[in-house]
TIPAPA-809719 format. One record per residue: residue number from 1; residue in three letters; x, y, z of N, C-alpha, C in turn. Coordinates in pm, 1 decimal, always signed. Atoms other than C-alpha are relative to their C-alpha. Layout:
% residues N
[NUM, 'ALA', [X, Y, Z], [X, Y, Z], [X, Y, Z]]
...
% end
This chain:
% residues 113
[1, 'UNK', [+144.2, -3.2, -2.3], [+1661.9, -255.6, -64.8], [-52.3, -101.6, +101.7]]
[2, 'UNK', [+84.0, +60.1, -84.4], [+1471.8, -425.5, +239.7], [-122.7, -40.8, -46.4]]
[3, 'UNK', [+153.6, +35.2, -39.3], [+1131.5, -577.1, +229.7], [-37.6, -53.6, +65.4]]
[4, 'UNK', [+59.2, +34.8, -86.1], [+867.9, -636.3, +430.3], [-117.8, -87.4, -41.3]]
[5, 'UNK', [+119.9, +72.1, -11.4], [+602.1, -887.5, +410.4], [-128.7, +71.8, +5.9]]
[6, 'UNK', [+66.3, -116.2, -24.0], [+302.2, -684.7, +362.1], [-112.4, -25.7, +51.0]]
[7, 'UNK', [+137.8, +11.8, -40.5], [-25.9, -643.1, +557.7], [-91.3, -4.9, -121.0]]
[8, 'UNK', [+113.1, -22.3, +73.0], [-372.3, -582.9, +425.6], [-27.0, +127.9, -94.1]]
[9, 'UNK', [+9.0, -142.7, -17.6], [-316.0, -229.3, +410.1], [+108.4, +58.2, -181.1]]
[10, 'UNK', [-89.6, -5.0, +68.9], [-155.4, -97.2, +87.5], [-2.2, +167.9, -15.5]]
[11, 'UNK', [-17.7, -148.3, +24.1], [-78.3, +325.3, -13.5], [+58.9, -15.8, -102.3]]
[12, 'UNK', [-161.7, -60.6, +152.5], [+58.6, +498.8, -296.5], [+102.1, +38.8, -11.5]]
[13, 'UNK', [-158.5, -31.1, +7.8], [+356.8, +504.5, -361.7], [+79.0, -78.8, +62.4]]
[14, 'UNK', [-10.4, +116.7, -29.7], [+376.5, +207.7, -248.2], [+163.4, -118.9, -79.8]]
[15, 'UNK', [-67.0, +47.1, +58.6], [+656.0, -49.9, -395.4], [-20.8, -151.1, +7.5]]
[16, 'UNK', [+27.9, +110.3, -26.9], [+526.0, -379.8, -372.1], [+46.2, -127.8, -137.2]]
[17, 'UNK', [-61.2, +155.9, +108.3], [+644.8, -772.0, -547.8], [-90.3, -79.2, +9.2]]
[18, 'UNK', [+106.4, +45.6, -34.3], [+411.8, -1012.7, -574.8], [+0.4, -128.2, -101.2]]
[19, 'UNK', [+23.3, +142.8, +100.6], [+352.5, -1411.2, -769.3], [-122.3, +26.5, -33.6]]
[20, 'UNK', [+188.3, +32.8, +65.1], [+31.9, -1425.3, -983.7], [+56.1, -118.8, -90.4]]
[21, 'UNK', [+55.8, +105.0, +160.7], [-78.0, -1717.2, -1220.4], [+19.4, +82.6, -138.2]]
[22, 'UNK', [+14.2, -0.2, +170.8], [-65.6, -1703.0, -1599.3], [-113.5, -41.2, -56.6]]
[23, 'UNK', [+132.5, +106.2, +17.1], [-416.9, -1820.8, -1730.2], [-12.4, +30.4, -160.2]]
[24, 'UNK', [+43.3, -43.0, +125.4], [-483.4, -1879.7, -2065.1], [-92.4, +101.0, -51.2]]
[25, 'UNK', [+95.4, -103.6, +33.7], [-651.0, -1661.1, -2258.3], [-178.7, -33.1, -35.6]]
[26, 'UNK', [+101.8, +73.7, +25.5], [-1013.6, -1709.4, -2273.1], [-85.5, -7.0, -121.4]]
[27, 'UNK', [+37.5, -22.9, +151.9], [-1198.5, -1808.7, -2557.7], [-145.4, -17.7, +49.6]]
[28, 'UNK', [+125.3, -67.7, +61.2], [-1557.2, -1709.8, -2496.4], [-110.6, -133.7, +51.8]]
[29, 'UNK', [+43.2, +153.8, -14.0], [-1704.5, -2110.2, -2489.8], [+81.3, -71.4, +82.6]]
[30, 'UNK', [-50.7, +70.1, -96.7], [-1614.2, -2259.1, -2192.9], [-33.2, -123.7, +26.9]]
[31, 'UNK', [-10.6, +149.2, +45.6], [-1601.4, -2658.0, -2180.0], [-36.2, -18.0, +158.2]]
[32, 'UNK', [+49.5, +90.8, -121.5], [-1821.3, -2793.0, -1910.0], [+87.2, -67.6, +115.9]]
[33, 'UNK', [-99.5, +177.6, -55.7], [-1557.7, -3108.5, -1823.0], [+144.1, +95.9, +84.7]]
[34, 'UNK', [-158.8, -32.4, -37.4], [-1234.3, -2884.6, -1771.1], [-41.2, +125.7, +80.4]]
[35, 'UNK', [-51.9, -177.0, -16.8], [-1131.8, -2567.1, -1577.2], [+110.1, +2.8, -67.8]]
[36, 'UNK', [-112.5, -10.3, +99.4], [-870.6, -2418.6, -1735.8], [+127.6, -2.5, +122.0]]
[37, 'UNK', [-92.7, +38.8, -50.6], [-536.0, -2475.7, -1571.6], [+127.4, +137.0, -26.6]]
[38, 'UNK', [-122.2, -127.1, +46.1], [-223.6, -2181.1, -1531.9], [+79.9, -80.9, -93.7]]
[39, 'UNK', [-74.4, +41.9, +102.5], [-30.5, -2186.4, -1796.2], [+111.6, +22.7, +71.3]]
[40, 'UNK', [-142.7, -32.7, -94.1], [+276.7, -2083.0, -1523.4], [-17.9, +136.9, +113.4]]
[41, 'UNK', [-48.0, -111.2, -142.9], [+391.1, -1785.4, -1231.3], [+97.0, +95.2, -107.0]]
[42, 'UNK', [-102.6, -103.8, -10.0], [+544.1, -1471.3, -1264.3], [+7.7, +91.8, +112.0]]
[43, 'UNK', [+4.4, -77.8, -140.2], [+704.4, -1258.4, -987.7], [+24.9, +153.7, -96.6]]
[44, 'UNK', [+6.4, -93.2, +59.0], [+594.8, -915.2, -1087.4], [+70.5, +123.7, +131.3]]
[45, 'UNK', [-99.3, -88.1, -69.4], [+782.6, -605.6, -914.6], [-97.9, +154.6, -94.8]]
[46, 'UNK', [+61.2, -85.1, +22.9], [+536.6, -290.6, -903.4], [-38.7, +150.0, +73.5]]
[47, 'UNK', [+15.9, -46.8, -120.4], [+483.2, +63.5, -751.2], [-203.8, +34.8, -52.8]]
[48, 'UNK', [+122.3, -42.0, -34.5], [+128.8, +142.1, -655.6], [-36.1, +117.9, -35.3]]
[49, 'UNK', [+16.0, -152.0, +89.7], [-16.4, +479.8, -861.8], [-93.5, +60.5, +62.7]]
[50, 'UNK', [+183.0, -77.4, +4.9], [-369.6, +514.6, -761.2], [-133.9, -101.7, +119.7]]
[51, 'UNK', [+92.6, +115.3, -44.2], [-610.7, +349.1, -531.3], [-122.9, +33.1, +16.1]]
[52, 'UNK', [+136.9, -23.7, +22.9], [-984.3, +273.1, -625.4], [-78.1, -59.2, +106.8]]
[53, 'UNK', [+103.9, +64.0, -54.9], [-1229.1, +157.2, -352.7], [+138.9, -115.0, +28.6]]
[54, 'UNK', [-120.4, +99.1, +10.1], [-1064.9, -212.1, -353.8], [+114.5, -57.7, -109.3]]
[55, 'UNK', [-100.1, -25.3, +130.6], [-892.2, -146.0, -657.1], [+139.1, +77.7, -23.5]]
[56, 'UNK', [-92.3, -98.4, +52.2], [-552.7, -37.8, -736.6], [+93.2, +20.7, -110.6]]
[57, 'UNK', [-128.1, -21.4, +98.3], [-307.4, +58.6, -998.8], [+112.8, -2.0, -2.0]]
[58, 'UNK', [-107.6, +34.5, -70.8], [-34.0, -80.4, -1028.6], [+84.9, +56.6, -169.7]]
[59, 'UNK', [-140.6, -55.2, +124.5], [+279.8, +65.2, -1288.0], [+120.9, -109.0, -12.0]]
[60, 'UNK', [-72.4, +77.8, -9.8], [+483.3, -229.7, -1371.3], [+117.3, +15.9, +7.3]]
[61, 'UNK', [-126.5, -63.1, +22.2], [+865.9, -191.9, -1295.6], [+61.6, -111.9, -83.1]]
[62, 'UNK', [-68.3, +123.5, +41.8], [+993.2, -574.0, -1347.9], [-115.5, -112.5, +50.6]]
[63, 'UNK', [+93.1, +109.4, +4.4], [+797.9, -876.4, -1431.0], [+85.8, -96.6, -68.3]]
[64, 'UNK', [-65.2, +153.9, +99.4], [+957.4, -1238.6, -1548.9], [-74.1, -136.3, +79.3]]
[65, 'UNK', [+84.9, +131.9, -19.5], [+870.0, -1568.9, -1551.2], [+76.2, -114.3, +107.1]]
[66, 'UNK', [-74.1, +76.7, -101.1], [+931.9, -1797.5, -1265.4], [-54.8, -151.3, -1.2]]
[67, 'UNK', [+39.6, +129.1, +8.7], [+699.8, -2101.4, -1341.7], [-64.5, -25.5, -154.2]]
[68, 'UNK', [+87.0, +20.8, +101.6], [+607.3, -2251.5, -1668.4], [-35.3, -158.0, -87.5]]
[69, 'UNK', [+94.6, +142.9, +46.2], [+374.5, -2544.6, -1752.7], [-26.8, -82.7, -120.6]]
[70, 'UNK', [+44.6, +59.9, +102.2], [+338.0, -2562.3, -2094.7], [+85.6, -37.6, -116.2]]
[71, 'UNK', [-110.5, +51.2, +111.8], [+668.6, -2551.2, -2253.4], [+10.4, +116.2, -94.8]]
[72, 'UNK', [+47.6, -101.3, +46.2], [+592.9, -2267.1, -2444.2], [+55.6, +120.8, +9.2]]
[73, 'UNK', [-0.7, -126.6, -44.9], [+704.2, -1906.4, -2436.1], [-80.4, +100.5, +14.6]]
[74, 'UNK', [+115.7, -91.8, -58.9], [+482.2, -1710.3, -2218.0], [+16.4, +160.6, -3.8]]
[75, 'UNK', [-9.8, -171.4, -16.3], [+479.6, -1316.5, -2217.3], [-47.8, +33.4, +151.1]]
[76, 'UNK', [+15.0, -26.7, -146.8], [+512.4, -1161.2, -1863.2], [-89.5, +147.7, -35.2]]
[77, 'UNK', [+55.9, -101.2, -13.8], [+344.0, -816.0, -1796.6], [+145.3, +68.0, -65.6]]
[78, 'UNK', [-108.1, -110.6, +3.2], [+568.8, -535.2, -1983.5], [-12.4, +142.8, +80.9]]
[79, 'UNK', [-9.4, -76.3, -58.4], [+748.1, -313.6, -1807.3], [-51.7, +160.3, -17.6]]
[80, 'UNK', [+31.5, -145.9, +30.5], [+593.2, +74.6, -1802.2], [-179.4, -26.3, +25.6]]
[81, 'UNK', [+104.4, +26.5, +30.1], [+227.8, -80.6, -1817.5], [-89.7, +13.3, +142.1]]
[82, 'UNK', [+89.2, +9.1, -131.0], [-57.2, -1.1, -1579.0], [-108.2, -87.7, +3.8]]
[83, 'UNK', [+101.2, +107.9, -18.8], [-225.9, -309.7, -1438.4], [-123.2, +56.0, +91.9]]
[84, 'UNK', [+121.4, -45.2, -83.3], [-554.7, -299.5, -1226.2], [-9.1, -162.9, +66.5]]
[85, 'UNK', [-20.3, +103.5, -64.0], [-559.6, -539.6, -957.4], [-83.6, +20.1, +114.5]]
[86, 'UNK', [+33.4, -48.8, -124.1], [-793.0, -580.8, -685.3], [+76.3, -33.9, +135.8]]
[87, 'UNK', [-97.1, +33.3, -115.2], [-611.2, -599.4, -354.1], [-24.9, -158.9, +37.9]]
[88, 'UNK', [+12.1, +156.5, -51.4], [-743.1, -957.8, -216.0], [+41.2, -73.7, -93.0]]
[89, 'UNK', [-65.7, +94.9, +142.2], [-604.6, -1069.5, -592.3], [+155.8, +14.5, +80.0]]
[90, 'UNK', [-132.7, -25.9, -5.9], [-269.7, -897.7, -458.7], [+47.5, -105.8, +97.0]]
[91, 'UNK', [-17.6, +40.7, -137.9], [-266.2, -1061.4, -103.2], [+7.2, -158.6, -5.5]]
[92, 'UNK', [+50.1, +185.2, -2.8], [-347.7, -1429.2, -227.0], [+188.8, -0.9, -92.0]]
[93, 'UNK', [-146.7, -0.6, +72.4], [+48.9, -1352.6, -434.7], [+104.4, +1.3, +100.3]]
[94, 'UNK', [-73.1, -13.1, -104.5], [+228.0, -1322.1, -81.6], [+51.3, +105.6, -18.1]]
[95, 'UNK', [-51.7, -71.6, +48.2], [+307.7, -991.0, -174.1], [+135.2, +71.1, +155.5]]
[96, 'UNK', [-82.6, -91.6, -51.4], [+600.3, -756.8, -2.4], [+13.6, +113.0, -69.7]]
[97, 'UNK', [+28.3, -145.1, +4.5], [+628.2, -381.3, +24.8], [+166.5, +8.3, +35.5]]
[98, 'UNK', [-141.9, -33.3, -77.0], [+970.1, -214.0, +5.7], [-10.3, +119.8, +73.9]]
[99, 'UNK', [+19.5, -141.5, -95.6], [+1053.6, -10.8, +299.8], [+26.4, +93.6, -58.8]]
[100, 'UNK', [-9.1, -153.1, +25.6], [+1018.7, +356.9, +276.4], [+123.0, +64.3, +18.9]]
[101, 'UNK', [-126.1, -45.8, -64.4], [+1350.0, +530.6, +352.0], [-24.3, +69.8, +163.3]]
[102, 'UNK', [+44.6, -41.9, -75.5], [+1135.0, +694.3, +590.7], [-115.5, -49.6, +63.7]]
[103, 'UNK', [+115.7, +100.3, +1.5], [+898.5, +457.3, +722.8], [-110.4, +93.9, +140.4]]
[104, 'UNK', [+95.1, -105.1, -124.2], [+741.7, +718.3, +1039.5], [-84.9, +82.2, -106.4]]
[105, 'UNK', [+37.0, -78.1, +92.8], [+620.6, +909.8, +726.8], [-159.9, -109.4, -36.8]]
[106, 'UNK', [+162.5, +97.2, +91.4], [+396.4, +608.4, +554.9], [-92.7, -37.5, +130.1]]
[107, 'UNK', [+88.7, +63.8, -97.8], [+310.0, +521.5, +885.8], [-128.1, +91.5, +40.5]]
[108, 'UNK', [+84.0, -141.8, -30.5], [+172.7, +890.8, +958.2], [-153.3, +5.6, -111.2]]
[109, 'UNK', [+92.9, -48.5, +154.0], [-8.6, +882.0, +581.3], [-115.2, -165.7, +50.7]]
[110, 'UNK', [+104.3, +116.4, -13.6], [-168.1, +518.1, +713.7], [-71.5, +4.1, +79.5]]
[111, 'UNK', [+50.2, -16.2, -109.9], [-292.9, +631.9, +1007.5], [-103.5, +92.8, -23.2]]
[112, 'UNK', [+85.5, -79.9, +82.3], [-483.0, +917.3, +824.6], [-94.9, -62.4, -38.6]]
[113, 'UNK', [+69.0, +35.0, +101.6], [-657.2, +693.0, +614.9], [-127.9, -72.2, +80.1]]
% end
């Protein structure tokens, strides 16, 4: 499996990896004095289903935990689950795209768009 570092640009059917934060969960009353702080990282491993405007859907393949802050056992994204992510969320994760087997193909379908 190759990857590539990925542009701006994302398609379906896509195969993209990517680091996000962990953030606590929020409770509603938010405390003036503090922001809230990640609770840790996970490198999530996803293909791309659907894309909204700047929104897309993502189908989780593999998600685990790569950083964690609190000592605690955190829950990663389970696998099978469709997230919603807007792209500039994706892009701030350093994400990578795995190549296509046929990469003249995605290039054809990006050029369309």
């Amino acid at each position: 499996m190759a990857w590539k570092q990925s542009e701006d640009q994302f398609l379906e059917s896509d195969v993209v990896k990517w680091t996000e934060a962990i953030w606590p969960p929020s409770s509603g009353a938010r405390r003036r004095r503090k922001r809230p702080r990640p609770w840790g990282k996970q490198a999530v491993t996803g293909q791309i289903i659907s894309i909204d405007g700047d929104y897309l859907e993502v189908k989780v393949l593999k998600s685990e935990i790569v950083e964690n802050t609190i000592g605690s056992k955190l829950r990663p994204h389970k696998p099978g689950t469709v997230i919603k992510k807007k792209a500039q969320t994706l892009l701030k994760g350093g994400p990578e795209r795995r190549l296509w087997s046929e990469e003249d193909v995605r290039d054809a379908l990006h050029r369309e768009m």
